[in-house]
PyMOL Python script that loads the backbone (N, CA, C, O; Angstrom):
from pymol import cmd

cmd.read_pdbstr("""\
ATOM      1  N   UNK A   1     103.561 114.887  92.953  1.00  0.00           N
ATOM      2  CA  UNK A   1     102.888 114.109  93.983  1.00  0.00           C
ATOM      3  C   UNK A   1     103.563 114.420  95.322  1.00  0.00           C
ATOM      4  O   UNK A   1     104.784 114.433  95.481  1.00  0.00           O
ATOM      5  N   UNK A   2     102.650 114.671  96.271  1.00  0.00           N
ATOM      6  CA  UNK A   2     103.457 115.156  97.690  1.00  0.00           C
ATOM      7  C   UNK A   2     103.234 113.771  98.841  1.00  0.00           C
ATOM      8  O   UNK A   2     102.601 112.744  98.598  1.00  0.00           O
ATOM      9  N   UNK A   3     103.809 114.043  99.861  1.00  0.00           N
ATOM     10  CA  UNK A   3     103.670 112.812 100.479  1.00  0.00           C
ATOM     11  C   UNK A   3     102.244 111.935 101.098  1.00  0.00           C
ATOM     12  O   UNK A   3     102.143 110.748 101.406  1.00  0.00           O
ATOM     13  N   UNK A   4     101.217 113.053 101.133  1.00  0.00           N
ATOM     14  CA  UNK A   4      99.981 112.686 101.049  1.00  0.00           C
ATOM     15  C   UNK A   4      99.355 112.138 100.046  1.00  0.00           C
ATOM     16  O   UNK A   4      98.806 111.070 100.316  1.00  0.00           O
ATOM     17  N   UNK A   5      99.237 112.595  98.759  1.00  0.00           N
ATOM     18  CA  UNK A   5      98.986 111.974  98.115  1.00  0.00           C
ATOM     19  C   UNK A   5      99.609 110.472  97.570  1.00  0.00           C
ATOM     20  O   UNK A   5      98.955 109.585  97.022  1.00  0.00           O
ATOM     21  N   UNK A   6     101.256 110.454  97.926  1.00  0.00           N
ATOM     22  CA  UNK A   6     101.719 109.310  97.681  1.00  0.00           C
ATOM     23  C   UNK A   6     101.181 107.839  98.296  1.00  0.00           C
ATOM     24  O   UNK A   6     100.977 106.717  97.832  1.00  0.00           O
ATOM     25  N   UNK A   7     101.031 108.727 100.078  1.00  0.00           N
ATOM     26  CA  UNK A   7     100.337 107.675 100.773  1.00  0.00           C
ATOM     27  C   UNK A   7      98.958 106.570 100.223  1.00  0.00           C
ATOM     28  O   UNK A   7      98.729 105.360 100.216  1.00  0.00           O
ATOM     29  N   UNK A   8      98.321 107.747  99.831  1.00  0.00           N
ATOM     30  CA  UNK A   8      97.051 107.348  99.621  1.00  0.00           C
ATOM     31  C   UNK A   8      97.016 106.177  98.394  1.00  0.00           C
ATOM     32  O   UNK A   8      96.187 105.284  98.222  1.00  0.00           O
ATOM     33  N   UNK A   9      98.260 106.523  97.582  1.00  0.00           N
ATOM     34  CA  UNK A   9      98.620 105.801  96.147  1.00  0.00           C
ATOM     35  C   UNK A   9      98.575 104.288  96.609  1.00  0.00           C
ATOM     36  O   UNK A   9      97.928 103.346  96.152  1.00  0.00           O
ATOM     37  N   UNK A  10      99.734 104.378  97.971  1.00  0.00           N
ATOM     38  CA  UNK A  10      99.966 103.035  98.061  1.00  0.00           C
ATOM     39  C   UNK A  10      98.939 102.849  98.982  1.00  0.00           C
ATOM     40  O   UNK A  10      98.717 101.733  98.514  1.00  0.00           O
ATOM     41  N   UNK A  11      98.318 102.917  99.650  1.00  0.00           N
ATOM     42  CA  UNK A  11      97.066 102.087 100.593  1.00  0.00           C
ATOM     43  C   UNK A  11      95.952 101.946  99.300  1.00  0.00           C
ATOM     44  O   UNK A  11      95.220 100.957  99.309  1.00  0.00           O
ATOM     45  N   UNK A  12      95.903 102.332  98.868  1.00  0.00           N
ATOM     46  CA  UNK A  12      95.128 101.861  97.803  1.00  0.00           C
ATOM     47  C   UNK A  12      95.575 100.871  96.817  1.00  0.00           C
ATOM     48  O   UNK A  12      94.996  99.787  96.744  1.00  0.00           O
ATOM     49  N   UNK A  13      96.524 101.152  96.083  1.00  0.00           N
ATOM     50  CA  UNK A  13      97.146  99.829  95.790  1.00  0.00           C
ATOM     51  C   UNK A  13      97.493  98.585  96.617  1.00  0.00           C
ATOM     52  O   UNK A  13      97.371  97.461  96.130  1.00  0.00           O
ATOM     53  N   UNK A  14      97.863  98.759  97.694  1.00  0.00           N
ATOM     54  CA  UNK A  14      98.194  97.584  98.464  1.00  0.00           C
ATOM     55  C   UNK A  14      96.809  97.277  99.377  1.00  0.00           C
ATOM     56  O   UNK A  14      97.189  96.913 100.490  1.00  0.00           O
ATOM     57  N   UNK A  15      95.650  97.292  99.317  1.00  0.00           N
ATOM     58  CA  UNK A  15      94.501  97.937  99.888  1.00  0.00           C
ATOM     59  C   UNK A  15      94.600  97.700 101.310  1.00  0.00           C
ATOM     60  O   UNK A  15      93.916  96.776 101.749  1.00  0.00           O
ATOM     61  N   UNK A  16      95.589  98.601 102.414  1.00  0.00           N
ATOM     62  CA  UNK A  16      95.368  98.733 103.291  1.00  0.00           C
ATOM     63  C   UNK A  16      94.559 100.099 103.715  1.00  0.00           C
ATOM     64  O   UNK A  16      93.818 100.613 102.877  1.00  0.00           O
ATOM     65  N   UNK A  17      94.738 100.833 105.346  1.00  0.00           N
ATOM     66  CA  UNK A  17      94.495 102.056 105.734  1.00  0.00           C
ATOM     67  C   UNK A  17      95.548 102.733 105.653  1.00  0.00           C
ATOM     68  O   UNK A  17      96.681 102.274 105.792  1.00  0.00           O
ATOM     69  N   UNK A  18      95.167 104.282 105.340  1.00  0.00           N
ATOM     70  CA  UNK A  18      95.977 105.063 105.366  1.00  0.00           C
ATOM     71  C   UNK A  18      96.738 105.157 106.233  1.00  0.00           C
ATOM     72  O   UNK A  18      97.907 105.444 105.974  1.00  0.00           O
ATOM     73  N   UNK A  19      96.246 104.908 107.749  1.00  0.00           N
ATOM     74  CA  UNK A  19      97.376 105.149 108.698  1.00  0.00           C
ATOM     75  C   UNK A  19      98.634 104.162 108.913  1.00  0.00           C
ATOM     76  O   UNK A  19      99.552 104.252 109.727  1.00  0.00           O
ATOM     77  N   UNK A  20      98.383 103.195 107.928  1.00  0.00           N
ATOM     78  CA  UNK A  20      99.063 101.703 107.892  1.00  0.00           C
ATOM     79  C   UNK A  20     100.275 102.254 106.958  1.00  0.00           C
ATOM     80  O   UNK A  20     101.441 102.017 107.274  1.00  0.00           O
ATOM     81  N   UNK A  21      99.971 102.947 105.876  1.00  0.00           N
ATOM     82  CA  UNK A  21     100.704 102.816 104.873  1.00  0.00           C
ATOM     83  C   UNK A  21     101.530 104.316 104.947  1.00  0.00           C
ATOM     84  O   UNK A  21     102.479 104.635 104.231  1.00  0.00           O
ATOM     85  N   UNK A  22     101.013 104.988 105.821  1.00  0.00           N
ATOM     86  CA  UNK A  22     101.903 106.441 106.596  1.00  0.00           C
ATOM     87  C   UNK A  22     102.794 105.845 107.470  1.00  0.00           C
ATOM     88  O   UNK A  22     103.959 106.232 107.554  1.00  0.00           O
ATOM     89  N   UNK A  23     102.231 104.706 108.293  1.00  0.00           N
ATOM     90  CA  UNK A  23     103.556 103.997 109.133  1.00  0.00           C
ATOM     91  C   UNK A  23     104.496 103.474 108.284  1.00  0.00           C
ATOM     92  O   UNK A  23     105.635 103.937 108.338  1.00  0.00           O
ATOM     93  N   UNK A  24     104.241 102.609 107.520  1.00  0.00           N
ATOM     94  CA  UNK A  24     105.365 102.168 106.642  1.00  0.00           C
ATOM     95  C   UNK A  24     106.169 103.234 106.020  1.00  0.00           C
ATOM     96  O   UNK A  24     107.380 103.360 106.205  1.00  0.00           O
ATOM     97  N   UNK A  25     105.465 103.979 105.293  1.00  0.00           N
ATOM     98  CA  UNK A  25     106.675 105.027 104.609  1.00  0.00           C
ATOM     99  C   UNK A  25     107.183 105.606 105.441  1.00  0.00           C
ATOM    100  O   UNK A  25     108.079 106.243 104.886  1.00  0.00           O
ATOM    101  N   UNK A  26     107.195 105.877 106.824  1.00  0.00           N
ATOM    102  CA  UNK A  26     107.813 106.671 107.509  1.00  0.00           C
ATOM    103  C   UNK A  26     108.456 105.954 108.024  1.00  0.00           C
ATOM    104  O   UNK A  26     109.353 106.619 108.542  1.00  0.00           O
ATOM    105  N   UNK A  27     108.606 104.803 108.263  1.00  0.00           N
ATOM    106  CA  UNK A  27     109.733 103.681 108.345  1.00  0.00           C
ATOM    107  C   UNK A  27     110.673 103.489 108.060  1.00  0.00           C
ATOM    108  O   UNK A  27     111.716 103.436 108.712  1.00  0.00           O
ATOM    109  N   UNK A  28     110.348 103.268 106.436  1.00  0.00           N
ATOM    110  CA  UNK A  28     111.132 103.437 105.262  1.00  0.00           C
ATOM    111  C   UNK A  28     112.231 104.685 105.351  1.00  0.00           C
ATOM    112  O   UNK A  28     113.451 104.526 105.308  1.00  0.00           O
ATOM    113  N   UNK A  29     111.485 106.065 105.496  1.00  0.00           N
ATOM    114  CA  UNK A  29     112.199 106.861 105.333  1.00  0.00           C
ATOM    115  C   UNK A  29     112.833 107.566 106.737  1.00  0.00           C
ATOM    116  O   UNK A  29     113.502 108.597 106.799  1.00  0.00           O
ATOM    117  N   UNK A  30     112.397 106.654 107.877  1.00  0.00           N
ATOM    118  CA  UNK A  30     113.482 106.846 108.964  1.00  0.00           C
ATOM    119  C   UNK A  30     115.091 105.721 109.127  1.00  0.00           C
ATOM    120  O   UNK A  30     116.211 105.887 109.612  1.00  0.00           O
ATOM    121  N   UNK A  31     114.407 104.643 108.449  1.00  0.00           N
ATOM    122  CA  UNK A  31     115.865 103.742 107.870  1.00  0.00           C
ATOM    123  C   UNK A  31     116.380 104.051 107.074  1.00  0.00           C
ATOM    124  O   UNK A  31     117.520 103.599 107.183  1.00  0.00           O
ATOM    125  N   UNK A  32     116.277 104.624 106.190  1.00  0.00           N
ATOM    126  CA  UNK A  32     116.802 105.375 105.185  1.00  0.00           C
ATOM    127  C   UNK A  32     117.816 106.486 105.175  1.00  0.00           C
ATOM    128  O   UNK A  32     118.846 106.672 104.528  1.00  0.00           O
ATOM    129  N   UNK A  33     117.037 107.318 106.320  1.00  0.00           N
ATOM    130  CA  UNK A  33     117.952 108.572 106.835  1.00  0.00           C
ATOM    131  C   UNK A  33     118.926 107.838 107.989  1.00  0.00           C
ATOM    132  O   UNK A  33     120.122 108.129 108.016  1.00  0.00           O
ATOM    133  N   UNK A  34     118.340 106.838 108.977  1.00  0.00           N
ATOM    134  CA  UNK A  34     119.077 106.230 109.725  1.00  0.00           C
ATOM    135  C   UNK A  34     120.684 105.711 108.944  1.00  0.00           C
ATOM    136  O   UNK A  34     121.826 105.916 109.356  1.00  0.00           O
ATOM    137  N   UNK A  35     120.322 105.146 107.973  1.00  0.00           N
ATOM    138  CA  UNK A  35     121.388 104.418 107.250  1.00  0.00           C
ATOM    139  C   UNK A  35     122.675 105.668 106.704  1.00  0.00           C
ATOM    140  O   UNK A  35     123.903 105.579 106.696  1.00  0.00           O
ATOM    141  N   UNK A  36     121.675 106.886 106.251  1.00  0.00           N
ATOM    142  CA  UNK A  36     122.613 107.601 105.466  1.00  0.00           C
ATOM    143  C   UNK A  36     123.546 108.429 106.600  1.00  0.00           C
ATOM    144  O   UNK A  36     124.763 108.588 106.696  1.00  0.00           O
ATOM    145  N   UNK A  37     122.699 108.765 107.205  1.00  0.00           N
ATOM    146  CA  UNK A  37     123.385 109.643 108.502  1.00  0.00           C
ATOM    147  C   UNK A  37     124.526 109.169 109.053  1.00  0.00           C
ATOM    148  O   UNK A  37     125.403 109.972 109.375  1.00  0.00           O
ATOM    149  N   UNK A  38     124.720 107.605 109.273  1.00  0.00           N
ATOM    150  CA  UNK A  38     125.839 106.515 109.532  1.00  0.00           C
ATOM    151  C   UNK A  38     126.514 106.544 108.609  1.00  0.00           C
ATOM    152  O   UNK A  38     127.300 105.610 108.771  1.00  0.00           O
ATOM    153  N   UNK A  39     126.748 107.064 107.636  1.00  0.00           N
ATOM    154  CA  UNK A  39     127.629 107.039 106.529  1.00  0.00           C
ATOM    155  C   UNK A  39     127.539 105.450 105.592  1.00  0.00           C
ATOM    156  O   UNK A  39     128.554 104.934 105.123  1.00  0.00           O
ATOM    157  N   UNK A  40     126.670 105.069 105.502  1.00  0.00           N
ATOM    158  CA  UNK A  40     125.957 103.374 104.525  1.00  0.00           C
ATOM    159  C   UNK A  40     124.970 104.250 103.671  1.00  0.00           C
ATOM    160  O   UNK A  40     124.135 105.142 103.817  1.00  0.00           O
ATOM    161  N   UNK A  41     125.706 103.271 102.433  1.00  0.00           N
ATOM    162  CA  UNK A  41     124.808 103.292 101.633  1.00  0.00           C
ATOM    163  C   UNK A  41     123.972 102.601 101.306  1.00  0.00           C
ATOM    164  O   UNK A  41     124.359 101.458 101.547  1.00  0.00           O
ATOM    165  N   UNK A  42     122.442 102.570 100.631  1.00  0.00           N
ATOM    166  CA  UNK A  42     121.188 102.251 100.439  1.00  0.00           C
ATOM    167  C   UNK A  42     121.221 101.658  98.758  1.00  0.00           C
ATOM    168  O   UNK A  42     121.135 102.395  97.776  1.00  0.00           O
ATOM    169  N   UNK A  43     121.336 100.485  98.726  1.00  0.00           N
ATOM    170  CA  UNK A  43     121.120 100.010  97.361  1.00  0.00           C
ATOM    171  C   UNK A  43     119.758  99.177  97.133  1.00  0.00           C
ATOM    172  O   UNK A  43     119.631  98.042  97.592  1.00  0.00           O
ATOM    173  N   UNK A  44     118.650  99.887  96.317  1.00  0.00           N
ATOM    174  CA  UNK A  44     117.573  98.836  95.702  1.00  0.00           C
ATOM    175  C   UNK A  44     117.736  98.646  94.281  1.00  0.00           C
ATOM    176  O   UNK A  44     117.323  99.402  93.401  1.00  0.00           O
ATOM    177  N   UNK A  45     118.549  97.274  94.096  1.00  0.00           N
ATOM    178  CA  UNK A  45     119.114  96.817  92.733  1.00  0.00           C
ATOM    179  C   UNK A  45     117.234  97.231  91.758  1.00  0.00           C
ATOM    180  O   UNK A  45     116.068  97.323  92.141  1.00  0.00           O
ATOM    181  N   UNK A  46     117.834  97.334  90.659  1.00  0.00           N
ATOM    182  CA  UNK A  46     116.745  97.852  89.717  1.00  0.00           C
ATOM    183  C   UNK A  46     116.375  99.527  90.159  1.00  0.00           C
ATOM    184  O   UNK A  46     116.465 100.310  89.214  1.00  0.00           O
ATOM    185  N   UNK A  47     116.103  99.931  91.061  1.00  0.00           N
ATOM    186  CA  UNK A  47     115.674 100.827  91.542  1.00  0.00           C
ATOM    187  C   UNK A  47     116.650 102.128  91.728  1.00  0.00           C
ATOM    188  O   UNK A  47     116.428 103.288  91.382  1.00  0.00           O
ATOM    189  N   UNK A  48     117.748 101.606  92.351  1.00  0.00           N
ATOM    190  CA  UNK A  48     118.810 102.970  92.434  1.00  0.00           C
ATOM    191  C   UNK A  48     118.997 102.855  94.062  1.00  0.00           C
ATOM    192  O   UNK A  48     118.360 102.301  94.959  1.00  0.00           O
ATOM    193  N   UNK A  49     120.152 103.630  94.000  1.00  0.00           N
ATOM    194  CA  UNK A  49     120.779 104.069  95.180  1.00  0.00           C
ATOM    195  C   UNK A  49     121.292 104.864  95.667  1.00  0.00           C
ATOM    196  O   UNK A  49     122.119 105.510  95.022  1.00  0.00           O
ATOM    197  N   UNK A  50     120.952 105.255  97.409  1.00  0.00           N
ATOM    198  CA  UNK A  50     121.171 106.733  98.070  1.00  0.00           C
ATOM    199  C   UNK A  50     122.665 106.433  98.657  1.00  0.00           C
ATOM    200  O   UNK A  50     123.179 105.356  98.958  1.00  0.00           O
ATOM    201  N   UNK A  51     123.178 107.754  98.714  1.00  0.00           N
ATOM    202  CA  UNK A  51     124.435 107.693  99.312  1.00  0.00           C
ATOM    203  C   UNK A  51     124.753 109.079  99.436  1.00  0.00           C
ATOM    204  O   UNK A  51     124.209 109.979  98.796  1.00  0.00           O
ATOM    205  N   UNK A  52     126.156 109.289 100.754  1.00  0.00           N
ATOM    206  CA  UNK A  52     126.202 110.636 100.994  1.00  0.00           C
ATOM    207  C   UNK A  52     127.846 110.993 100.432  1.00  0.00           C
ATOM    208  O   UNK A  52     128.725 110.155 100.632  1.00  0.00           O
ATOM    209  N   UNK A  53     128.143 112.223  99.763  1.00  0.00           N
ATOM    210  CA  UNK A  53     128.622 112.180  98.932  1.00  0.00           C
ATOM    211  C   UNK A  53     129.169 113.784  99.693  1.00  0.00           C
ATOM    212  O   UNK A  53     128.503 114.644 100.270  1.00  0.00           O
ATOM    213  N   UNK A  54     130.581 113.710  99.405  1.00  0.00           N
ATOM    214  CA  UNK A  54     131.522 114.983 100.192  1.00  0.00           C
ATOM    215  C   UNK A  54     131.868 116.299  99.418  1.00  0.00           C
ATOM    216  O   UNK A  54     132.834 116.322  98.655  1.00  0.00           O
ATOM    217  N   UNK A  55     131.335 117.034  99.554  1.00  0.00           N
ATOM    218  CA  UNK A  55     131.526 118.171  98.018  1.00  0.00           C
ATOM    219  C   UNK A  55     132.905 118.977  98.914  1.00  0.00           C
ATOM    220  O   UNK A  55     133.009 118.950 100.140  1.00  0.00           O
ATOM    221  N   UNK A  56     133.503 119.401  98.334  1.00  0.00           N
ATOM    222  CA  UNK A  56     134.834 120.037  98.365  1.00  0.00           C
ATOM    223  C   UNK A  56     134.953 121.766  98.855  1.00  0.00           C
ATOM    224  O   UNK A  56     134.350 122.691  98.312  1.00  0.00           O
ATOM    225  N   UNK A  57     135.591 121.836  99.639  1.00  0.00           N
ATOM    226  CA  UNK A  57     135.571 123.134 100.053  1.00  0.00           C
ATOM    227  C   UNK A  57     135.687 124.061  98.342  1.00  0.00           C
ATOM    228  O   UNK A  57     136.087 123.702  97.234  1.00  0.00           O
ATOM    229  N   UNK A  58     135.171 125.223  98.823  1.00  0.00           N
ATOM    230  CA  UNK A  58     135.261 125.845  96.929  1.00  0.00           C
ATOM    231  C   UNK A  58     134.921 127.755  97.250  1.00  0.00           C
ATOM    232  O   UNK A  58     134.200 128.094  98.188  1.00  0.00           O
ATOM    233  N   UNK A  59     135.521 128.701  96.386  1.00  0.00           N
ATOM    234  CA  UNK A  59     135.129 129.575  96.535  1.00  0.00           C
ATOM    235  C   UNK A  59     134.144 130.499  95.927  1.00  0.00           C
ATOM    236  O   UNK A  59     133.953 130.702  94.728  1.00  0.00           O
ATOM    237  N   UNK A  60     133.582 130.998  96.894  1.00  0.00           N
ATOM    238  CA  UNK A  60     132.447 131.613  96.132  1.00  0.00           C
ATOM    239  C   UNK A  60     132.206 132.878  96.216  1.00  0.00           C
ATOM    240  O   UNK A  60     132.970 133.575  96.883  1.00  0.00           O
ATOM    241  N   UNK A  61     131.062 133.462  95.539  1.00  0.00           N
ATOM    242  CA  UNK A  61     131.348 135.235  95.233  1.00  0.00           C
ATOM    243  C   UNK A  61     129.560 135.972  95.981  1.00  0.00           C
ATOM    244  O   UNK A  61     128.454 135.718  95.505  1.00  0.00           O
ATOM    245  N   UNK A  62     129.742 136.546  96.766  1.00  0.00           N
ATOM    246  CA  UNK A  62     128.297 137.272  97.496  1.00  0.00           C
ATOM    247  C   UNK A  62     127.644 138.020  95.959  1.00  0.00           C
ATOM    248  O   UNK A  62     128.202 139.089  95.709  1.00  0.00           O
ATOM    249  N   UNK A  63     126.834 137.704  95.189  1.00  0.00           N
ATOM    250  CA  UNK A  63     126.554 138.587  94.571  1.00  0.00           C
ATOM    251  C   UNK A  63     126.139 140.122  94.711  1.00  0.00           C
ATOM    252  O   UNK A  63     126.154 140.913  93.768  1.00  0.00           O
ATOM    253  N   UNK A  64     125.766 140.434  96.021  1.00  0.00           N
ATOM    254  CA  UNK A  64     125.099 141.717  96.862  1.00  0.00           C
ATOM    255  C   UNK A  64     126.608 142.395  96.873  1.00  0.00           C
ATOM    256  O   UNK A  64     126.556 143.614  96.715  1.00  0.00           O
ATOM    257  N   UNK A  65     127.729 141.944  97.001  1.00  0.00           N
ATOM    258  CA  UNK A  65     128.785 142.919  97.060  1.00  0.00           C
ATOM    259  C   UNK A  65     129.563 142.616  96.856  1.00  0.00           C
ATOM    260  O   UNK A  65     130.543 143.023  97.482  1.00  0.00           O
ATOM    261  N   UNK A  66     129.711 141.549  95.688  1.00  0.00           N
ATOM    262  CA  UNK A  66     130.979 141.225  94.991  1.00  0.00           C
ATOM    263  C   UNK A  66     132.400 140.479  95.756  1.00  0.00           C
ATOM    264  O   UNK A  66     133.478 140.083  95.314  1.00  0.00           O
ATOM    265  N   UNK A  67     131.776 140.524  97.122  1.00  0.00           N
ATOM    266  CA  UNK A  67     132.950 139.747  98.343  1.00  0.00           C
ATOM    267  C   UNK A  67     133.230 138.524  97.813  1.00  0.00           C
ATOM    268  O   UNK A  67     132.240 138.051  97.255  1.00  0.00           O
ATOM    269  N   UNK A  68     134.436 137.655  97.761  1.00  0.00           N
ATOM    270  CA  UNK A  68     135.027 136.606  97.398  1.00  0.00           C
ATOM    271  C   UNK A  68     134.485 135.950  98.990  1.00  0.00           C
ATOM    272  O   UNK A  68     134.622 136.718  99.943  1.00  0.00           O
ATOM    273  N   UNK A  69     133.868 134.524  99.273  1.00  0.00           N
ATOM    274  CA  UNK A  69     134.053 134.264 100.072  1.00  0.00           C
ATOM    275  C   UNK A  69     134.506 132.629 100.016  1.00  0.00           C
ATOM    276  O   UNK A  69     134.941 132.152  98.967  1.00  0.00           O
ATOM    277  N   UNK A  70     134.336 131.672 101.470  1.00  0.00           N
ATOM    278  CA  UNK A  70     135.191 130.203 100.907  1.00  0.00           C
ATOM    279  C   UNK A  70     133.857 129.398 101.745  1.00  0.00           C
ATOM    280  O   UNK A  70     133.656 129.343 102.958  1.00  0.00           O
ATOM    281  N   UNK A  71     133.024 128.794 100.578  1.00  0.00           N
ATOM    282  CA  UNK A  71     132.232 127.900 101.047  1.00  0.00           C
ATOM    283  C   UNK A  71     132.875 126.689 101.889  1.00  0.00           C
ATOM    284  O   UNK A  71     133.826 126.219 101.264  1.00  0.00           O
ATOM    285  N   UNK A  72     132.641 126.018 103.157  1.00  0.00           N
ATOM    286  CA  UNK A  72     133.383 124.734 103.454  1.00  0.00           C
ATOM    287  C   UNK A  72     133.233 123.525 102.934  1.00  0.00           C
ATOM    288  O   UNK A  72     132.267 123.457 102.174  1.00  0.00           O
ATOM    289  N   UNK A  73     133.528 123.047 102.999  1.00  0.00           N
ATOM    290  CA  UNK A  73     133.435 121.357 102.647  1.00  0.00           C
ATOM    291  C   UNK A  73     132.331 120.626 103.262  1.00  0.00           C
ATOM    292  O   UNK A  73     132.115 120.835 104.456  1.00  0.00           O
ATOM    293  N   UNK A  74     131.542 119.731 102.567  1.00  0.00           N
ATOM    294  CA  UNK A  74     129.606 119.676 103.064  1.00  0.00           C
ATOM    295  C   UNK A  74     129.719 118.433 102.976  1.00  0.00           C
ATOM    296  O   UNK A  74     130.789 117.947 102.609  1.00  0.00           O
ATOM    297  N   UNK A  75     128.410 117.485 103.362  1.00  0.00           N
ATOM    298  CA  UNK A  75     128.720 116.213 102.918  1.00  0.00           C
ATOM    299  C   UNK A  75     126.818 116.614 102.493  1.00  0.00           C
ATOM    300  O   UNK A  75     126.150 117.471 103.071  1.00  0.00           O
ATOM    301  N   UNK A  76     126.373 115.785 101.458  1.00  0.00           N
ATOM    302  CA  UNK A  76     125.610 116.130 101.162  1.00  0.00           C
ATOM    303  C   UNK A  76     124.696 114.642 100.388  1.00  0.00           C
ATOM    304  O   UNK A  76     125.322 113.759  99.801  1.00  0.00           O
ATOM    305  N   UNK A  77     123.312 114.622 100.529  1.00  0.00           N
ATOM    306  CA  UNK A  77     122.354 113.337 100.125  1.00  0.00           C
ATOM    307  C   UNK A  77     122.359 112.934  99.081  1.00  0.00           C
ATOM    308  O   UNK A  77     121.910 113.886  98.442  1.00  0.00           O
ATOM    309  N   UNK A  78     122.675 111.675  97.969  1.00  0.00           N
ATOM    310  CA  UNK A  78     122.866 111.879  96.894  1.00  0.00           C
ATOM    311  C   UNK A  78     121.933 110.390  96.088  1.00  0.00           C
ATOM    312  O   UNK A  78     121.830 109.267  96.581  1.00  0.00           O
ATOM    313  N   UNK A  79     121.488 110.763  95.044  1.00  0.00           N
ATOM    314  CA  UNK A  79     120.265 109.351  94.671  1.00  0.00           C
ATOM    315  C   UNK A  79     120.921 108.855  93.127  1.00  0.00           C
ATOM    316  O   UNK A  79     120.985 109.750  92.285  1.00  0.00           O
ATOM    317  N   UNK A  80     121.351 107.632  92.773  1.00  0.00           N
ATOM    318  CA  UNK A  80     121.584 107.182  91.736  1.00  0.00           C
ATOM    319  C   UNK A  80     120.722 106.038  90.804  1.00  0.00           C
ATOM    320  O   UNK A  80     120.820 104.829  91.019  1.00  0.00           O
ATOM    321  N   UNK A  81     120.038 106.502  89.953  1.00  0.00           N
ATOM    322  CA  UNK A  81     118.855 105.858  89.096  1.00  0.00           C
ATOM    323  C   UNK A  81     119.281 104.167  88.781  1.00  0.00           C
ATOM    324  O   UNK A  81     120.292 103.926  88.121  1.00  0.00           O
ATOM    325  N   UNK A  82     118.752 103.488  89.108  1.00  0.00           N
ATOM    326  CA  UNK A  82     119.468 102.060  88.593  1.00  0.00           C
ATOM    327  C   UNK A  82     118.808 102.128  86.981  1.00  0.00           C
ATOM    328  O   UNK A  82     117.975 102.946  86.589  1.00  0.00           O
ATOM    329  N   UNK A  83     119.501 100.912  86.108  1.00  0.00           N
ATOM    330  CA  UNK A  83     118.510 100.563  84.682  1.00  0.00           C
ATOM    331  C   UNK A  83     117.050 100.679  84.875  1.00  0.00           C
ATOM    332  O   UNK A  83     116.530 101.748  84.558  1.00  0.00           O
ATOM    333  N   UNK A  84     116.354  99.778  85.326  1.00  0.00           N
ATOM    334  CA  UNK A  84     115.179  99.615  85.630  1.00  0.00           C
ATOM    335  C   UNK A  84     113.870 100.576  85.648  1.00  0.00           C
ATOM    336  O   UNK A  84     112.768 100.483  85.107  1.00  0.00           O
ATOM    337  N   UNK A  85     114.700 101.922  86.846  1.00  0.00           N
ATOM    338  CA  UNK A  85     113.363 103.342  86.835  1.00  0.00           C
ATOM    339  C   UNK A  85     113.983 103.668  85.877  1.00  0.00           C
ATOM    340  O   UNK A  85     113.160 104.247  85.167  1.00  0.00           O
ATOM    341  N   UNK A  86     115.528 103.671  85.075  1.00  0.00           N
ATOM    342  CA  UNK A  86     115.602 104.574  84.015  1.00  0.00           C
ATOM    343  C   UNK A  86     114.763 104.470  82.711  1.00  0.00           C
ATOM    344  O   UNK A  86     114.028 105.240  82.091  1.00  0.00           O
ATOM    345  N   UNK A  87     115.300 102.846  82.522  1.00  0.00           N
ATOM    346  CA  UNK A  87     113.877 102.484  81.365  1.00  0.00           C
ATOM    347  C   UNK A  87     112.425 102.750  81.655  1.00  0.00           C
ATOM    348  O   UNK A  87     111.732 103.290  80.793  1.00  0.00           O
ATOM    349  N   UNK A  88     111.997 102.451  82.650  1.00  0.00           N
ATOM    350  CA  UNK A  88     110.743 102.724  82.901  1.00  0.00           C
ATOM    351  C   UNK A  88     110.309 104.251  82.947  1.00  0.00           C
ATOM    352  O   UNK A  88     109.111 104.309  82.673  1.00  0.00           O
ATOM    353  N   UNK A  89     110.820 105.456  83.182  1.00  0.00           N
ATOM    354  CA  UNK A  89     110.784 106.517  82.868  1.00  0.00           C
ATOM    355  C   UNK A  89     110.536 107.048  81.288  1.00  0.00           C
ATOM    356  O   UNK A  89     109.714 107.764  80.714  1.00  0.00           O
ATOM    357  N   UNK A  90     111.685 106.306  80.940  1.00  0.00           N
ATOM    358  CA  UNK A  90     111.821 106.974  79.516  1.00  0.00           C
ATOM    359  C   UNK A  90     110.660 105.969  78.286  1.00  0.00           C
ATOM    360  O   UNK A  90     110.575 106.246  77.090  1.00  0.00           O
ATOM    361  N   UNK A  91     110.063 105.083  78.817  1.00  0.00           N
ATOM    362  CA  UNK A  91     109.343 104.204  78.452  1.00  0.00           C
ATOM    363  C   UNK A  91     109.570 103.478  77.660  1.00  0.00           C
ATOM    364  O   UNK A  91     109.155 103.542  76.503  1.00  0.00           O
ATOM    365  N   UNK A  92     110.420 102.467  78.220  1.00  0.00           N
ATOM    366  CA  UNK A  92     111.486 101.407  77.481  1.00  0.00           C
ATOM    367  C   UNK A  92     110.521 100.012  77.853  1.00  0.00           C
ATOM    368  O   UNK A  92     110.892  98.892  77.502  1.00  0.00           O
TER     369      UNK A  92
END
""", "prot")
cmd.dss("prot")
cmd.show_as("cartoon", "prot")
cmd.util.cbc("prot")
cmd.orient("prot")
């Protein structure tokens, strides 16, 4: 499902207009990035939670010519499943 079609999921379920329910998710997902970018994390109990998460400088190898090189240290977007979507996924 891409973000168009998601839209359409929820204005229909929630029976508003599409352009209503494109504002909201883009809301959503400008507080969202707002929050993470600040270094806060995003908890929806049942649902799961985003957080940004520091991966470690590490070395790595060019496969094209075998060069050893040293990736840096990243901070990077990270999503943790609460109970809730997990059961509901697996159809609990």
């Amino acid at each position: 499902m891409n973000k168009n079609e998601f839209i359409s999921k929820l204005a229909q379920q929630e029976g508003i207009e599409k352009k209503q329910a494109e504002k909201d998710i883009n809301a959503v997902l400008s507080a969202l990035t707002d929050a993470l970018v600040s270094g806060e994390k995003v908890q929806f109990v049942g649902f799961g939670s985003f957080e940004v998460r520091e991966r470690a400088e590490k070395k790595v190898r060019n496969p094209q010519t075998g060069e050893s090189l040293v990736a840096p240290a990243t901070k990077v977007p990270a999503f943790k499943a609460g109970k809730a979507l997990k059961d509901a996924v697996i159809g609990k």
